[in-house]
LUMZA-502280 format. One record per atom (N, C-alpha, C): atom name; y, z, x. Coordinates in steps of 0.2 Angstrom, whole numbers. Example, Ala and Ser with C-alpha at 12.3 -4.5 7.8 and 13.67 -1.06 7.14 Angstrom:
atom/Y/Z/X
N/-28/39/66;
CA/-22/39/62;
C/-16/39/66;
N/-11/35/64;
CA/-5/36/68;
C/0/39/64;
***
This chain:
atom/Y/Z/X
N/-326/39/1012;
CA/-332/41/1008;
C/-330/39/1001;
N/-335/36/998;
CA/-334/35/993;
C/-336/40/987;
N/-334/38/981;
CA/-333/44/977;
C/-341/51/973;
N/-346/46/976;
CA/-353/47/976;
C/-354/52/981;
N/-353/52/986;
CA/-355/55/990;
C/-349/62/992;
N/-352/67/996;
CA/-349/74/997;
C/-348/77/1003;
N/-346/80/1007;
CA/-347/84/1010;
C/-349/90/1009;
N/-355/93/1010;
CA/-360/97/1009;
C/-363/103/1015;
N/-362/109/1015;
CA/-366/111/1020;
C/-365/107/1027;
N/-358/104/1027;
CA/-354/101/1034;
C/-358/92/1035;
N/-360/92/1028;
CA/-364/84/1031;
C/-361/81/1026;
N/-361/75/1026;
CA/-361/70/1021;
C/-367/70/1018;
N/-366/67/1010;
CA/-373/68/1007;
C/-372/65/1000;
N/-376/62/997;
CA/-375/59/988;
C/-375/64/983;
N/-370/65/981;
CA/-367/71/978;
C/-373/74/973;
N/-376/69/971;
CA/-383/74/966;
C/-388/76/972;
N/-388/75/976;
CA/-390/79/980;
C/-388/86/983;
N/-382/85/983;
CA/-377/90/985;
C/-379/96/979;
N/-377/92/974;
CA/-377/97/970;
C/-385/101/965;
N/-390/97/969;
CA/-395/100/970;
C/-396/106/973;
N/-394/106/980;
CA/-396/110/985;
C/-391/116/982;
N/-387/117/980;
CA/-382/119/978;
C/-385/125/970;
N/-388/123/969;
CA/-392/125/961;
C/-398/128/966;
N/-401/126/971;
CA/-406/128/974;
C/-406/134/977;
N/-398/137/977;
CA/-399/143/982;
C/-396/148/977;
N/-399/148/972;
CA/-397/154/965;
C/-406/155/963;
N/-410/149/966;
CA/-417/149/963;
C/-421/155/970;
N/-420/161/969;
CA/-421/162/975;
C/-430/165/977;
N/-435/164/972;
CA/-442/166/970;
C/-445/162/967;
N/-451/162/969;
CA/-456/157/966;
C/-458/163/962;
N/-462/163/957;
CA/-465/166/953;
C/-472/163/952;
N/-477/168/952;
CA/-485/166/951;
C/-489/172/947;
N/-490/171/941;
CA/-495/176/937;
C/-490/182/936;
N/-484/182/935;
CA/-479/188/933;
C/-476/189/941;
N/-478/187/946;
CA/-475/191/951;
C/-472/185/956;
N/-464/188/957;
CA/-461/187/961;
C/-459/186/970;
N/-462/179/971;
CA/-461/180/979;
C/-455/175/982;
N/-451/182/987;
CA/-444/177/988;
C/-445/172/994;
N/-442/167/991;
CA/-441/164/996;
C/-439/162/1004;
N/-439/160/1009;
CA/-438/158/1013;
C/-434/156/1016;
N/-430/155/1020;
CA/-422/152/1022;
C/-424/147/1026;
N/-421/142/1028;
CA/-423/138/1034;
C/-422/141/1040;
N/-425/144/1046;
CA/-424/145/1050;
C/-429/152/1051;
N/-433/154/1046;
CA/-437/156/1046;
C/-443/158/1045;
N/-444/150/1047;
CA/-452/148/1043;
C/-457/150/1050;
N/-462/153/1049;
CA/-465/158/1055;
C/-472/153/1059;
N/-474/147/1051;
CA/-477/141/1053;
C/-474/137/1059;
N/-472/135/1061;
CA/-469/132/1064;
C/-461/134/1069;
N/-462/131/1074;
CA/-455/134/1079;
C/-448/134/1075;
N/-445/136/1075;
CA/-437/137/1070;
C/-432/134/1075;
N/-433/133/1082;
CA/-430/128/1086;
C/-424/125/1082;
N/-428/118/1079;
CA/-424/114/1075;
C/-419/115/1070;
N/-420/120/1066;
CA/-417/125/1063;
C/-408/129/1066;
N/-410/130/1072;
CA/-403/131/1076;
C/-398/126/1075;
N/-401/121/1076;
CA/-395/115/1079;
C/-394/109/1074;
N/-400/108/1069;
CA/-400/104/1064;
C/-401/104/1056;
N/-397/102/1053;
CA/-402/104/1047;
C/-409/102/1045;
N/-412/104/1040;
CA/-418/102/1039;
C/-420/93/1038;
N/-425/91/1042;
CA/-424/84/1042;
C/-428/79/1036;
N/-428/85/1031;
CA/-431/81/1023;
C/-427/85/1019;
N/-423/91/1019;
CA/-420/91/1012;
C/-413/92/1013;
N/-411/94/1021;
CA/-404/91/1025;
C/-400/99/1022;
N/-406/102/1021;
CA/-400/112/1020;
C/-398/113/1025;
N/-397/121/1029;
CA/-393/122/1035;
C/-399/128/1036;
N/-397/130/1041;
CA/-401/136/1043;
C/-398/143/1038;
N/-402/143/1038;
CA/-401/152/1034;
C/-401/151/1026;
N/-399/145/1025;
CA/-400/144/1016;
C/-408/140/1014;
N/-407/141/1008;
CA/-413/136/1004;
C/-415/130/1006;
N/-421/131/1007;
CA/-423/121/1006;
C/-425/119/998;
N/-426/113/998;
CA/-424/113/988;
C/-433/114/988;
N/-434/116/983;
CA/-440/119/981;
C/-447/113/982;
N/-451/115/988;
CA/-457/110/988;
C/-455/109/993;
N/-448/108/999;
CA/-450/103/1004;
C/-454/104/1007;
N/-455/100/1013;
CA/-460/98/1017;
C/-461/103/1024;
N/-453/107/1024;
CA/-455/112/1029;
C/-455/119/1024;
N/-453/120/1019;
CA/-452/125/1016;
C/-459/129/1017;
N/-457/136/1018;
CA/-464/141/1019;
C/-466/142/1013;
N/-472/145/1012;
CA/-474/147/1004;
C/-472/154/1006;
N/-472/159/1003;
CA/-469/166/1001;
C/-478/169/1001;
N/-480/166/1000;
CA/-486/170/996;
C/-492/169/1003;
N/-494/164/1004;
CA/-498/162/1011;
C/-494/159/1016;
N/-487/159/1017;
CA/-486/158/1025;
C/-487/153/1027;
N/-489/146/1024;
CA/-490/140/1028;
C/-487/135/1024;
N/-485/129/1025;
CA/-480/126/1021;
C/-483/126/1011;
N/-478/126/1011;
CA/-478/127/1002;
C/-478/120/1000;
N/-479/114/1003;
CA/-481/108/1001;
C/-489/105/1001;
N/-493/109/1008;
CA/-499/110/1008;
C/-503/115/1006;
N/-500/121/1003;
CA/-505/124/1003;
C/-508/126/995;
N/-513/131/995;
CA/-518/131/990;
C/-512/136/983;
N/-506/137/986;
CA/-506/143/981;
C/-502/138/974;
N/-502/141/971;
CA/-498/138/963;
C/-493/142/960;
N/-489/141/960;
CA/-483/145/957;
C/-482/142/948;
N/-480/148/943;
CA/-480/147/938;
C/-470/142/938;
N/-465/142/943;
CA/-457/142/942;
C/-455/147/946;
N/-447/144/944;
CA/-443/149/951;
C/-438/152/946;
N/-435/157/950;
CA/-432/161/947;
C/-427/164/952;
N/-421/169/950;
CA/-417/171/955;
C/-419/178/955;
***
């Protein structure tokens, strides 16, 4: 392993990324118009089967089950409406812990 890269959450991974995901689970609420909604874990996004979640990490931000996925991904739940927080209508002002 060269000096860039880590082991992270049991994977290998480019350490700025590591240490993304890592800042990402102190971020633990979006925040919209004053009010606080927390976030989501991977493994219990209710849009879709959590199957994959068991046995792998997430296959766009590579978190692990029960921790954060880095803010916006693609399977991340929105807090507020329930369907992925990459498509859907809500807007959050930031995150917060």
């Amino acid at each position: 392993m060269t000096d860039d890269r880590v082991v992270f959450f049991g994977q290998e991974m480019p350490r700025d990324w590591a240490d993304m995901l890592a800042r990402t689970q102190a971020r633990t609420h979006y925040v919209s118009e004053g009010v606080s909604y927390a976030r989501l874990p991977y493994g219990s996004e209710t849009f879709r089967a959590p199957v994959e979640a068991a046995s792998q990490p997430c296959r766009h931000c590579c978190t692990i089950f029960g921790k954060l996925h880095e803010p916006m991904c693609d399977y991340e739940q929105c807090p507020k409406c329930n369907w992925q927080i990459m498509s859907c209508d809500c807007s959050f002002d930031g995150l917060a812990a």
